[in-house]
C-alpha positions as CSV (number, residue, x, y, z in Angstrom):
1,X,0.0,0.0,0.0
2,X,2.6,2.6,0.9
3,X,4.6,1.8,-2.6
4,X,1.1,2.7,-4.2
5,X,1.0,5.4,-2.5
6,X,3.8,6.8,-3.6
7,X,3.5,6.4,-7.2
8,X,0.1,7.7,-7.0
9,X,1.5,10.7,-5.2
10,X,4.2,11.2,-8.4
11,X,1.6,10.7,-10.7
12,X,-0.3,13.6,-9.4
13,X,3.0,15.5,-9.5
14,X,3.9,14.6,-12.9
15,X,0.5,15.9,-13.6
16,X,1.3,19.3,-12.4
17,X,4.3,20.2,-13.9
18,X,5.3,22.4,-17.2
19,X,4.4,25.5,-18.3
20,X,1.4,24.3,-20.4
21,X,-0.3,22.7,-17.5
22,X,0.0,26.3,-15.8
23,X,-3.7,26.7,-15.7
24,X,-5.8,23.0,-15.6
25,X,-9.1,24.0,-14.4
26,X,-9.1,27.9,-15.4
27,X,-10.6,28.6,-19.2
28,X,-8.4,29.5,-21.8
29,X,-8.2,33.0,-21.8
30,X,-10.6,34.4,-25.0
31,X,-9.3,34.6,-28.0
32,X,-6.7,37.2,-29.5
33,X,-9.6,39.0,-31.8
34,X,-12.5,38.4,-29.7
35,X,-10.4,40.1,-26.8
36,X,-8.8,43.7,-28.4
37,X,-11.8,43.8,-31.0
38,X,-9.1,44.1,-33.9
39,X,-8.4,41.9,-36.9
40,X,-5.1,39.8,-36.7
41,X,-3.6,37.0,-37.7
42,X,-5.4,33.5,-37.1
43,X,-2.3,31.8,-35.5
44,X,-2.7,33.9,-32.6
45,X,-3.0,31.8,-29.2
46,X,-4.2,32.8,-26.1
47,X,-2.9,30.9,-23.1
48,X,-2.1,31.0,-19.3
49,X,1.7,30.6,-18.1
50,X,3.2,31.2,-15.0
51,X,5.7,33.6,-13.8
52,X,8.9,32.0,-12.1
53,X,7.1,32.2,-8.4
54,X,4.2,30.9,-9.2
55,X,1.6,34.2,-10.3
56,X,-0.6,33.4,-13.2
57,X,-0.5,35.4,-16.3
58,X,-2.2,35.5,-19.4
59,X,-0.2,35.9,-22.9
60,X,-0.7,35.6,-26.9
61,X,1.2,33.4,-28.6
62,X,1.9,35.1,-32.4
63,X,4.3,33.4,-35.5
64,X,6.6,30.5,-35.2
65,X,10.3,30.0,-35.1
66,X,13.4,30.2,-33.4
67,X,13.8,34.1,-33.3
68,X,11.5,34.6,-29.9
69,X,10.6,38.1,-28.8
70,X,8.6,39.1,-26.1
71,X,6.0,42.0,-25.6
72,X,5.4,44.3,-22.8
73,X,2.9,46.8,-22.5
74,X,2.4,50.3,-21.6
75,X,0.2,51.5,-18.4
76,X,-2.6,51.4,-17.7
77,X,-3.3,49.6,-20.7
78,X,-2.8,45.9,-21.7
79,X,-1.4,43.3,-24.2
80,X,-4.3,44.4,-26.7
81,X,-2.0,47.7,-27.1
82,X,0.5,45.5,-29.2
83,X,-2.7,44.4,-31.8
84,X,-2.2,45.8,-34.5
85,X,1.8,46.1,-34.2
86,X,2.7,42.3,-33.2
87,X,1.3,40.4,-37.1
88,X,4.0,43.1,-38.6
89,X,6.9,41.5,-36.6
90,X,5.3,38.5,-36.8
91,X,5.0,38.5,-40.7
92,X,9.0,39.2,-40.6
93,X,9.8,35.9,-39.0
94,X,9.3,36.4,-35.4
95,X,8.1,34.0,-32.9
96,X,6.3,36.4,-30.4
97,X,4.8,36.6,-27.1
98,X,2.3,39.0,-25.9
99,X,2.5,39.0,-22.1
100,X,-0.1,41.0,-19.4
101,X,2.3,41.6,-16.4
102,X,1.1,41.1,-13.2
103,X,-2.2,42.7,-12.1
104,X,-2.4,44.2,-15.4
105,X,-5.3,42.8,-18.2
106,X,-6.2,39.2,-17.3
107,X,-3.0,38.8,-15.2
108,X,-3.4,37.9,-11.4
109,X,-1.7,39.9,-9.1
110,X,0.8,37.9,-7.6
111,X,2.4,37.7,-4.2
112,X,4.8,40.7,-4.7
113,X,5.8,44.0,-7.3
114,X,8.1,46.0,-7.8
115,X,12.0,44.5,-9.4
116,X,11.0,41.0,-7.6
117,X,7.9,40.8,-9.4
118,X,9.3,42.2,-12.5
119,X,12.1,39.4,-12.9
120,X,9.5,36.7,-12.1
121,X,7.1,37.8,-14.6
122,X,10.1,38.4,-17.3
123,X,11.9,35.1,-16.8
124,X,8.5,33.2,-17.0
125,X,8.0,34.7,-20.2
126,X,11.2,33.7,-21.7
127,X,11.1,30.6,-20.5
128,X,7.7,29.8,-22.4
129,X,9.0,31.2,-25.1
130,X,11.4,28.9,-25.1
131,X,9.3,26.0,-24.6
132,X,7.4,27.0,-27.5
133,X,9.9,27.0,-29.7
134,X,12.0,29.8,-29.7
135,X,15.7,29.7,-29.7
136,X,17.0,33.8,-28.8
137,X,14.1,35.8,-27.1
138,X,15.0,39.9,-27.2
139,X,12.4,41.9,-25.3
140,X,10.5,44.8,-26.0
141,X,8.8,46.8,-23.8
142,X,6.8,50.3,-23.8
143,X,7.0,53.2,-21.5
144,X,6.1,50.5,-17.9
145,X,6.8,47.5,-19.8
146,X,10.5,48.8,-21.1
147,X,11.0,49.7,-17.2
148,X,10.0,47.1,-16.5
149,X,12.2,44.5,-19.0
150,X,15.1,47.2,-17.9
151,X,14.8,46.0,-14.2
152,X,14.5,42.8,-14.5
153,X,17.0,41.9,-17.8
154,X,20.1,42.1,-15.7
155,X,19.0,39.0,-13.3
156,X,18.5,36.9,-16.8
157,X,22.0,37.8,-18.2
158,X,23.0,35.2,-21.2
159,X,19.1,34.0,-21.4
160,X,18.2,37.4,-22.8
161,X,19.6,38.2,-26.4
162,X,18.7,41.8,-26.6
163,X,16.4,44.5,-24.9
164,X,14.7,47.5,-27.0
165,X,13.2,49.8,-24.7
166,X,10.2,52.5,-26.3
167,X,10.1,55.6,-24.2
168,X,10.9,53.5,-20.6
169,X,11.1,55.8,-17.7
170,X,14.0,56.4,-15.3
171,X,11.9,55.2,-12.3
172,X,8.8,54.2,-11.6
173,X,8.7,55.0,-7.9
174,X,5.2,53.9,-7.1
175,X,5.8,50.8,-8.8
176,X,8.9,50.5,-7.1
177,X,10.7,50.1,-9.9
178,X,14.4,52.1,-11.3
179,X,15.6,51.1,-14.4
180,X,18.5,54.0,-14.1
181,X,19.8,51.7,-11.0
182,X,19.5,48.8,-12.5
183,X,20.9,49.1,-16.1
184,X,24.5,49.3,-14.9
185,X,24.5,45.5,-14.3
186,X,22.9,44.9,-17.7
187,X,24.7,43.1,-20.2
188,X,22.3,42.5,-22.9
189,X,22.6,44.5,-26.3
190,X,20.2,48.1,-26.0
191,X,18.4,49.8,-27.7
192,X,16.2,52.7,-26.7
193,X,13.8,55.1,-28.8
194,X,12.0,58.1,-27.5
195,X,11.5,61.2,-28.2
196,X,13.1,64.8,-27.6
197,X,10.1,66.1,-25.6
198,X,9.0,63.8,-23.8
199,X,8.0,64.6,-20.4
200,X,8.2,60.7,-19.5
201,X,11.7,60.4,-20.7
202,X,13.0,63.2,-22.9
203,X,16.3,63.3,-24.6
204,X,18.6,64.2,-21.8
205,X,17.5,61.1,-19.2
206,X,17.4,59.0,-22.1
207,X,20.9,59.8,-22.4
208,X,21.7,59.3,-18.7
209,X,20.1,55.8,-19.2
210,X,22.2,54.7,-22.4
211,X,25.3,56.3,-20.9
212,X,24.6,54.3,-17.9
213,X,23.9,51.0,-19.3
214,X,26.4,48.5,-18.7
215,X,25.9,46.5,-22.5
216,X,28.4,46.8,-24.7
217,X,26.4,46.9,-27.7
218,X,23.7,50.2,-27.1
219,X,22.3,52.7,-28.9
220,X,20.0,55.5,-28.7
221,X,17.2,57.0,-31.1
222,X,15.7,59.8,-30.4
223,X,12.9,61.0,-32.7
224,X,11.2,65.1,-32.9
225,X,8.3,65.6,-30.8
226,X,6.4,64.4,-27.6
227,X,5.4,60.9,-28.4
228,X,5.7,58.2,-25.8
229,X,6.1,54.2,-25.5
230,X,4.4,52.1,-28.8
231,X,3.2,55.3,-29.9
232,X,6.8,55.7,-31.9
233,X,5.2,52.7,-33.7
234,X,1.7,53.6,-34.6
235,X,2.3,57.5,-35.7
236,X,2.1,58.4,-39.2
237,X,5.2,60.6,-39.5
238,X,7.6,58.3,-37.1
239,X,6.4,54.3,-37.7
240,X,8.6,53.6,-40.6
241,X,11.7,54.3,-39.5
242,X,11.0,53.2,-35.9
243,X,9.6,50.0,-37.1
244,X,12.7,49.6,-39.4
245,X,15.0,50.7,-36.8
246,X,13.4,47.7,-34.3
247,X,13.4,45.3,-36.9
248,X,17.1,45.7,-37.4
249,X,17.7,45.0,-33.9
250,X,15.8,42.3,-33.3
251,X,16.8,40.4,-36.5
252,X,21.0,41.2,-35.2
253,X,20.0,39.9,-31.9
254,X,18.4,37.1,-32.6
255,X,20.3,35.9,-35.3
């Protein structure tokens, strides 16, 4: 009886485990259209994952392949923010994921914030990525989500090819979060965009971010104006070169 036992007991375990089985008896979140009420490509997957300590998030898988990048959102908005931008990186041979962070969108809350809960969502997402497929994941994150990636990149060292950062603050201090003191220890290839104007992050603290970045590899664009975060990506007079810009990036990090 006790040997039973036992291998009943693994069973149960075995079970449990991977990222796929993150969410057993919770629906799959809805799907990628239904949810951001805009046409996109019909590979798009919606799923549950966890973050490293355990918080449940919700993400869209978008493309296939080895070359993995992961996308983080703005605040107080969600993944549907990426919509209508993630099929254009996905059409150029990206495998992406579209993460809510914690207590953002469909996302639970999670035990903790600030840099803690930053790293646990991050390295979650990179290691589904991974798991679906993916070889290199870079990251890319928007005004909170590019502070975000920022604070928590330098924990993941060699399992992060490359981090492009749109408009990402300084500091966050509410959210307890300071990319500016954490960027030192980063060793990741950078990229930032932003513009001059910007009250979020204009061109002299983006400076102060690039200069103080430890990565070898870094670089800084800075475009006319006051636009902010994905923004960069959507407007009429600045998405072509910032989508060419990012695209160039991704594809020499992930390579």
């Amino acid at each position: 009886m006790r040997s039973l036992a036992l291998v009943l007991a693994a069973l149960v375990l075995a079970g449990c485990g991977g990222k796929h089985a993150a969410a057993p008896n919770i629906p799959p979140p809805p799907p990628f259209d239904q949810r951001c009420g805009v046409k996109t490509d019909s590979t798009a997957r919606s799923l549950w994952f966890r973050a490293t300590d355990g918080t449940l998030l919700d993400g869209v898988e978008l493309g296939e392949g080895a070359r993995g990048v992961i996308l983080l959102h703005q605040s107080p908005n969600d993944l549907c923010g990426w919509a209508l931008y993630a099929p254009i990186l996905a059409r150029q041979g990206f495998h992406l994921l579209l993460v809510d962070l914690r207590a953002f969108g469909l996302s639970h809350r999670g035990p903790y914030g600030g840099r803690r809960g930053a790293e646990a969502d991050v390295r979650g997402a990179v290691d589904e990525l991974k798991e679906l497929g993916a070889e290199k994941v870079a990251l890319v994150g928007a005004s909170y989500g590019g502070v975000a990636e920022l604070v928590a990149a330098p924990a993941l060292d060699s399992d992060v090819a490359g981090v492009a950062s749109l408009s990402g603050e300084l500091a966050l201090p509410n959210s307890q979060l300071d990319a500016l003191r954490a960027v030192p220890d980063l060793t990741a290839p950078l990229l930032v965009m932003g513009s001059r104007e910007d009250g979020s992050l204009d061109e002299r603290d983006a400076r102060r971010l690039v200069r103080a970045a430890g990565s070898e590899q870094k670089s800084l664009v800075e475009f006319d104006g006051e636009l902010h975060g994905w923004d960069l990506l959507y407007n009429e007079e600045t998405k072509t070169r910032a989508n060419r810009l990012l695209v160039e990036f991704l594809r020499r990090v992930t390579e």
